[in-house]
C-alpha positions in Angstrom: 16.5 -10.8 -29.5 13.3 -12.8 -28.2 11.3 -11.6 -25.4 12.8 -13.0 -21.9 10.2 -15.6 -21.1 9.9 -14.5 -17.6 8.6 -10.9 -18.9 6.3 -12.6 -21.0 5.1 -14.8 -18.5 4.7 -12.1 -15.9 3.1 -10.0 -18.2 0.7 -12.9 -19.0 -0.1 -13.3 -14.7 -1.0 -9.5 -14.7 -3.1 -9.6 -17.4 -6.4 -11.0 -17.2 -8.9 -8.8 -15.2 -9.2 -11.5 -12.1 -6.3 -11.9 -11.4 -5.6 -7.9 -11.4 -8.2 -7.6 -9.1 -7.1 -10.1 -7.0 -3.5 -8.6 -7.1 -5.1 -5.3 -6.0 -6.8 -6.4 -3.2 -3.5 -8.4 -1.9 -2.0 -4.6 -2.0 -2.8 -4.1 1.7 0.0 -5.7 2.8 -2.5 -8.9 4.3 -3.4 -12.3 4.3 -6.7 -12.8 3.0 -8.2 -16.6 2.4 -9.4 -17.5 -1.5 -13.1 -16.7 -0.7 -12.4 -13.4 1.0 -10.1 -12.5 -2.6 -13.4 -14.1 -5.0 -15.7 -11.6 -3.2 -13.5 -8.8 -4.1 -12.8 -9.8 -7.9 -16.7 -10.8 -7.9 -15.9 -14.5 -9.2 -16.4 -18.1 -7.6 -14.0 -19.3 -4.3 -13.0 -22.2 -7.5 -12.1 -19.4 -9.9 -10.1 -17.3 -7.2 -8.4 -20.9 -6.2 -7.2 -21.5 -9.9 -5.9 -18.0 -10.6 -4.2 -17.9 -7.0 -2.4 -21.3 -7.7 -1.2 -19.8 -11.2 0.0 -16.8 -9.2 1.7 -18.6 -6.7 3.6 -20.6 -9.2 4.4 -17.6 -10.6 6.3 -16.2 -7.2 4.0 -13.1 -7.2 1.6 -14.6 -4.4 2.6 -16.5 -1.3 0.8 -19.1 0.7 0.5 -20.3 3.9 -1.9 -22.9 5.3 -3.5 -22.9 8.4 -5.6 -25.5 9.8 -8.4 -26.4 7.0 -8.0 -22.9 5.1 -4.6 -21.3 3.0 -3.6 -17.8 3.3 -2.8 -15.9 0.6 -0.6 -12.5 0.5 1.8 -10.7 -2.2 5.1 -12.7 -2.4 6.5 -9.1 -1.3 7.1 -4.8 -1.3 8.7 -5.4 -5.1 5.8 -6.5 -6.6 3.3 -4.5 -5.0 5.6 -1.8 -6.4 4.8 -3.2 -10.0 1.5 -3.1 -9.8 1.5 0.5 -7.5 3.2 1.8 -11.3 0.4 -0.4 -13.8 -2.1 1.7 -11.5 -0.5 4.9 -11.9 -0.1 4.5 -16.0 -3.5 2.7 -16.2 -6.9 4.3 -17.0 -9.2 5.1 -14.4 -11.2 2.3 -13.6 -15.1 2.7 -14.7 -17.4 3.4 -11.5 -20.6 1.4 -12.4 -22.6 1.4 -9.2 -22.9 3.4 -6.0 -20.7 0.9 -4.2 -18.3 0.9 -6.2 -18.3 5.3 -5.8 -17.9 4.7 -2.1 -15.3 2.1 -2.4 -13.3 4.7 -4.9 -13.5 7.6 -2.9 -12.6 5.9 0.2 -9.4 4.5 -1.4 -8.3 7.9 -3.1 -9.1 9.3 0.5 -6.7 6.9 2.8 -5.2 3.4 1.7 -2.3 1.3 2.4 0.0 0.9 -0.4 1.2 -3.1 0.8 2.7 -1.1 3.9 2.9 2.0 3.7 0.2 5.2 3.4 -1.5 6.3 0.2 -4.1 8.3 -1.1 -4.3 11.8 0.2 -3.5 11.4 3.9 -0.2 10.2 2.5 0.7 12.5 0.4 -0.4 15.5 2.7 1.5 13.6 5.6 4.6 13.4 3.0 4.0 17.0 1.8 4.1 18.1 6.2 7.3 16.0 6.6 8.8 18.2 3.7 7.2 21.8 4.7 8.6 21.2 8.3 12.1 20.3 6.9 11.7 17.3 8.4 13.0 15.6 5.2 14.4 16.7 1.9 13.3 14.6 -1.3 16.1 13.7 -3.4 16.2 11.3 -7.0 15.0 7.9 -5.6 15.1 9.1 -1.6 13.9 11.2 0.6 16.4 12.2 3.0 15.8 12.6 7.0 17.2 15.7 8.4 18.4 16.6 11.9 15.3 17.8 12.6 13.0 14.7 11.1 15.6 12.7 13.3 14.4 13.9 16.0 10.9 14.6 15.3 10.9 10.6 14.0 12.4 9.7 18.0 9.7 11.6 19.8 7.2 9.6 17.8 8.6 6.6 19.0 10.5 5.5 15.7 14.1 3.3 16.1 15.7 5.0 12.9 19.1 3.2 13.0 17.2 -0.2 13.5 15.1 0.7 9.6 18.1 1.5 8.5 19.7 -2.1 8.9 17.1 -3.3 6.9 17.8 -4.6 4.0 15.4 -2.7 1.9 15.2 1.0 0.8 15.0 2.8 3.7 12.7 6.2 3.1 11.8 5.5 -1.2 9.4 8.0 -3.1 6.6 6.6 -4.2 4.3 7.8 -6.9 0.7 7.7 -5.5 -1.6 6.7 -8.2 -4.5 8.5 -7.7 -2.9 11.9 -6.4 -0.1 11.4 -8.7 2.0 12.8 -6.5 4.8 10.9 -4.1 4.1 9.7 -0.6 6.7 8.2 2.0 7.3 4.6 1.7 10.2 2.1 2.4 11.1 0.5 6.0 10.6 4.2 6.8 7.2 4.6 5.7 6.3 0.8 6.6 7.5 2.1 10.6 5.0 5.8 10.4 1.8 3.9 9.0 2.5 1.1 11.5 3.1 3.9 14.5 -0.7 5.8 13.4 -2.0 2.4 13.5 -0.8 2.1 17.4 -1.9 5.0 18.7 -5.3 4.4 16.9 -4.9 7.6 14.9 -6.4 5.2 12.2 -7.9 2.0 11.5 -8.5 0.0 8.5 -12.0 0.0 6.9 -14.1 -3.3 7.4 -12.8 -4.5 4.0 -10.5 -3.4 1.0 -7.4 -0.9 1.7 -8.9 2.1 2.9 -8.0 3.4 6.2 -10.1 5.4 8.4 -8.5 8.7 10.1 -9.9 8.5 14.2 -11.3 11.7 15.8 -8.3 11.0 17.8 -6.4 11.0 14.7 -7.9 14.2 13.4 -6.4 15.9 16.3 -3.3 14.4 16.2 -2.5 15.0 12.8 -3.7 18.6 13.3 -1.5 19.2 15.7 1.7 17.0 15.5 1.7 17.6 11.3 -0.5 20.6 11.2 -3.2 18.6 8.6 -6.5 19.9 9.2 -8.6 18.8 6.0 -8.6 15.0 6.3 
C-alpha cells in the first residue's frame, strides 16, 4: 500500500530547515507577523512569506490579517504536539555563536510549549504537583486528586469549567530537552496562564522563554516548595 499523500505531504512542510524554524518559533502559542518569523529563521520577510503561505495551505499555520499586516500562528495544540515529539527524537541543535548559547539555555531553563510550561520550571512544577499528591500520573493523564482539587481552587483555577473543554484535560507531555513530562492540556494551558497573572513570570523580549519574577521566586518557593529556579 502507497504512502497516504497527506503524510507525505506533511512530512514534506516539516522538512526543510525554514520552515522548521519557523514552526518552532510559532510554538509559543502567539501571533507573530512574517518579518518578526524571517528574523528568527534568519531568512528574508519574502522567503518567510512563501514558506508561510505553503504552511498555511497546508492547515499547520493560520492567518489572520489585520490592517496592512497578516498574523500568523500554529493552526493549533495538535500540531505543536507534532513538532514538541520531532524535538524530543531530534538531535540537539548545533550552538554556533554566543547568542545562540544564551537563547539555548534560556529555553531549556523556562519556555512555553504553544500553552503550556516547559523546560525545567515545568517539569520541577509537575514533579511538586506529584510530591504533594496533588496529582497522580497515570498512561496518557495525570489525575487531580482531592487534594490538587483543592489546592487548584485556592490558586484561582475553575476545574469543572477545563473540564468541559473539549480537549485533554491534564495530558503528559514529554519535555524535550529534560526528557521528562511536564503538565499540559486545558489544565496546564489554565496554571501557565494563572503564573502569568500574578506576574510570577513573564515572557522574554523574544522567542519562548519565560522569565521567573523575584516575586515568582518566592512564590514558587513557597506555594510549590521550588527553590532552584
Amino acid at each position: 500500500m502507497g504512502a497516504n499523500p497527506k503524510v507525505a505531504e506533511l512530512v514534506s512542510l516539516l522538512g526543510e530547515t525554514s520552515r522548521a524554524a519557523i514552526l518552532t518559533s510559532l510554538m509559543d502559542g502567539r501571533f507573530h507577523t512574517a518579518s518578526e518569523l524571517a528574523l528568527e529563521a534568519g531568512i528574508t520577510p519574502q522567503t518567510a512569506s512563501f514558506h508561510l503561505a505553503k504552511m498555511t495551505a497546508g492547515m499547520l499555520v493560520t492567518a489572520e490579517k489585520h490592517g496592512r499586516y497578516r498574523y500568523y500562528k500554529l493552526a493549533g495544540q495538535e500540531i505543536a504536539q507534532i513538532l514538541e515529539t520531532f524535538l524530543t527524537i531530534s538531535k540537539p541543535a548545533e550552538i554556533r555563536s554566543l547568542r545562540q548559547s544564551t537563547q539555548m539555555k534560556a529555553l531549556c531553563e523556562a519556555r512555553t510549549c504553544y500553552d503550556h510550561l516547559a523546560g525545567k520550571l515545568g517539569v520541577r512544577l509537575t514533579q511538586s504537583l506529584m510530591d504533594n499528591k496533588y496529582i497522580e500520573k497515570g498512561q496518557e493523564e495525570f489525575t487531580v486528586t482531592p487534594a490538587g482539587e483543592r489546592f487548584f481552587t485556592e490558586l484561582g483555577l475553575d476545574l469543572p469549567a477545563l473540564r468541559k473543554q473539549r480537549r485533554s484535560f491534564s495530558r503528559i507531555c514529554l519535555d524535550w530537552s529534560e526528557r521528562q513530562h511536564h503538565l499540559a492540556g486545558t489544565l496546564g494551558h489554565a496554571v501557565v496562564s494563572r503564573l502569568f497573572e500574578m506576574k510570577w513570570i513573564e515572557r522574554a523580549p523574544s522567542g519562548r522563554a519565560v522569565i521567573v519574577t523575584e516575586q515568582g521566586r518566592a512564590g514558587l518557593k513557597r506555594d510549590f516548595g521550588i527553590s532552584d529556579i
